[in-house]
C-alpha positions, 0 to 999 in steps of 0.5 A: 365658869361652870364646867357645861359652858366651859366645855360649850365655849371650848367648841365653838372656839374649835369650830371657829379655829378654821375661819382664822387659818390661811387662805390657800393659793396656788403657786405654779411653776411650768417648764417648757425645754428649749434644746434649740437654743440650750434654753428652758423657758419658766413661768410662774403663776399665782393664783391671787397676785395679793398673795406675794408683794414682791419676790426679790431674786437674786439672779447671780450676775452670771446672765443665766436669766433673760426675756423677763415678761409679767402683766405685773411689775418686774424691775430689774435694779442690776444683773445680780437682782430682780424684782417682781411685784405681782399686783392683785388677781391672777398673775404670773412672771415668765422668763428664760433660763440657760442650761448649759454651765461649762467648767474648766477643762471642758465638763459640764455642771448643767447640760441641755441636749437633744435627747436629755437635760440635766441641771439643778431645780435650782437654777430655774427658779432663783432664791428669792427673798418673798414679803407675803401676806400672812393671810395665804399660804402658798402651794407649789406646784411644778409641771413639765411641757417636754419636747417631742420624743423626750420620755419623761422628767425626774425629780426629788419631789412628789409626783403628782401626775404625769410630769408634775410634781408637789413642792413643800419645803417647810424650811423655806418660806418661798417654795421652790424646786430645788435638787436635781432634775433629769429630762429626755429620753431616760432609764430609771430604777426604783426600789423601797429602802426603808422609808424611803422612795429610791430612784436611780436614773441616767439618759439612754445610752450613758453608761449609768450602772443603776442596779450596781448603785441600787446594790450598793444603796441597798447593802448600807441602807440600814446602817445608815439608817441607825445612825441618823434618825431620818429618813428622806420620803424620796431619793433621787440619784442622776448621772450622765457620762461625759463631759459631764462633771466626773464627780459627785453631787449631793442636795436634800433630796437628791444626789448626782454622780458621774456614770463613770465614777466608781462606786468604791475606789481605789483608795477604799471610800465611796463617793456615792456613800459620802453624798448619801451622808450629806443626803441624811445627815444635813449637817451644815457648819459655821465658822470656818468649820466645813471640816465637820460635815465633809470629815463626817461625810467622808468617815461614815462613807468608810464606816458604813461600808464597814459596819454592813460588812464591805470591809474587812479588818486590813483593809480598814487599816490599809485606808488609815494608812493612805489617810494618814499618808495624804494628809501628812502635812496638814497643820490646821482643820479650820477652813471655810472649804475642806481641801481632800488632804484637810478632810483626810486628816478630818476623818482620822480624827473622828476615828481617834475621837470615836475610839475615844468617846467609846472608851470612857462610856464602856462602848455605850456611847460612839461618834453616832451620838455626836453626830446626831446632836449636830444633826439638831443644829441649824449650822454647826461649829467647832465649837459646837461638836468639842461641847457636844461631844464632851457632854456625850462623853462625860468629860474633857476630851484628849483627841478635840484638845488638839492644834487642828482645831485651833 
């Protein structure tokens, strides 16, 4: 073909490409609080019902979900599973969620109040297995309808107006609202780290120490931003004060810590670092290797403090110390849930294993190197990081050829 209608033929198939592309349909979510009832209720509207043939849900069995409404189809086969079939034109599913999630001992995973509420996205919208029309693509959007009195809602998301806020997980095919949501009455803190939107906020009245965390967030912020190559565009950091679950809490984009909790305890590490790690790092593993991410999580919570310069020499050696002491009767790191002790002695072996790797590249390469080729993997292995971190060091490694591991 002469090259005039070669280049005459190229366009046309440029400027026909759009005619192929999917038809884009809006999904909307709308969350109105119930705090009379310890409720929210959730509507889901598609814009053109032929869009989704069906939305498998899985409800969990714990009865979290009621009042199951659609102009379409819903059948619900059990209490762990539902069914929505939308049909064609506008269509929409509404439905009622509890908030309140009691744990042993008296502490709460999720709270719904007068003045707040504060639970995961989540539980709102259950995962769902979708069969769509490849034709459309979905987008989401969440709006919230507050009680009165209540000042606004946070997220992990983007806003996009006033309590509303855009919902794009290119790692799901089903977008939903996932990460932690804080309504009511609140105060809120926000800084630029990097790339990154920061905020810090917590119900009036809790006792969250929103410019000590924006401290600390700030102090290590560069240092994890050497290590992982990955910034989130926006962070959300939530708390509340008892009886609140006293820990911490971590999704992509977001994390949750208890306003009582301190920033760096007793024994040198930082709870609110570690879900940072988990936050950046997304390391996800197989294969009884939980290990991996809770070790890593929990040594770059030391390392980072460290490197920013938070911790000195003998202080490092006095955390090793308690480290080793705690995890002394560890025989095994393999495990489908990492137990403190089984972490402790996770950490000490990464320690070892970095000491290692930087030995025998003249301190070229570090841990920094293993940790981001597992960063590449959808879920990682023990098998996984003993190949990674022999092929960053450029030989059979002494520390990974180890009866923990096995």
């Amino acid at each position: 073909m002469p090259a005039r209608k070669l280049l005459a033929a190229t366009l046309l198939l440029g400027l026909s490409a759009p005619l192929w592309a999917a038809k884009r349909v809006d999904l909307d979510y709308r969350v109105r609080f119930l705090p009379e009832t310890g409720q929210a209720e959730v509507r889901l509207t598609l814009e053109r019902g032929e869009a989704v043939r069906s939305l498998d849900f899985d409800l969990g069995g714990a009865g979290l979900y009621s009042d199951f409404s659609t102009a379409g189809e819903w059948a619900q086969e059990s209490p762990e599973r539902g069914t929505w079939r939308p049909g064609e034109g506008k269509a929409s599913l509404s439905y009622k969620v509890r908030i309140d999630q009691p744990r042993k001992g008296g502490t709460f995973d999720a709270r719904i109040t007068p003045d707040w509420a504060l639970l995961r996205g989540d539980d709102l919208v259950p995962s769902a297995r979708m069969i769509r029309d490849d034709k459309f693509e979905l987008v989401a959007r969440l709006q919230f309808d507050l009680p009165k009195g209540w000042s606004g809602v946070e997220t992990g998301w983007p806003k996009i107006g006033k309590n509303r806020f855009r919902i794009d997980n290119p790692a799901r095919k089903f977008d939903r609202p996932t990460g932690w949501i804080l309504a009511g009455k609140l105060g809120s803190r926000r800084a630029q780290l990097g790339d990154t939107d920061v905020t810090v906020s917590a119900p009036v009245g809790e006792g969250m120490r929103r410019m000590d965390i924006l401290t600390l967030l700030t102090f290590v912020w560069p240092e994890a931003q050497a290590v992982f190559p990955r910034d989130p565009g926006k962070l959300l950091i939530v708390g509340a004060g008892d009886p609140m679950w006293r820990g911490g809490l971590s999704a992509p984009n977001s994390i949750y810590f208890h306003a009582g909790r301190p920033l760096v305890s007793e024994n040198g590490t930082s709870s609110l670092v570690h879900e940072l790690v988990h936050v950046f790092s997304r390391i996800r593993d197989t294969d009884k290797s939980d290990w991996i991410s809770e070790g890593l999580a929990e040594y770059y919570a030391i390392e980072l403090v460290r490197r920013a310069g938070g911790m000195s020499e003998d202080r490092y050696q006095a955390i090793r110390k308690k480290l080793m002491k705690w995890s002394r009767k560890v025989d095994s790191l393999r495990t489908e849930d990492s137990t403190g002790p089984v972490t402790a002695r996770a950490v000490l072996l990464l320690q070892e294993l970095d000491r290692e790797i930087r030995q025998h590249t003249d301190n070229q390469r570090s841990l920094d190197d293993v940790t981001r080729g597992l960063m590449r993997l959808e879920k990682a292995s023990t098998k996984d990081l003993v190949e990674i971190s022999e092929n960053v060091m450029g030989r059979a490694s002494e520390v990974l050829d180890s009866k923990l591991l096995r």
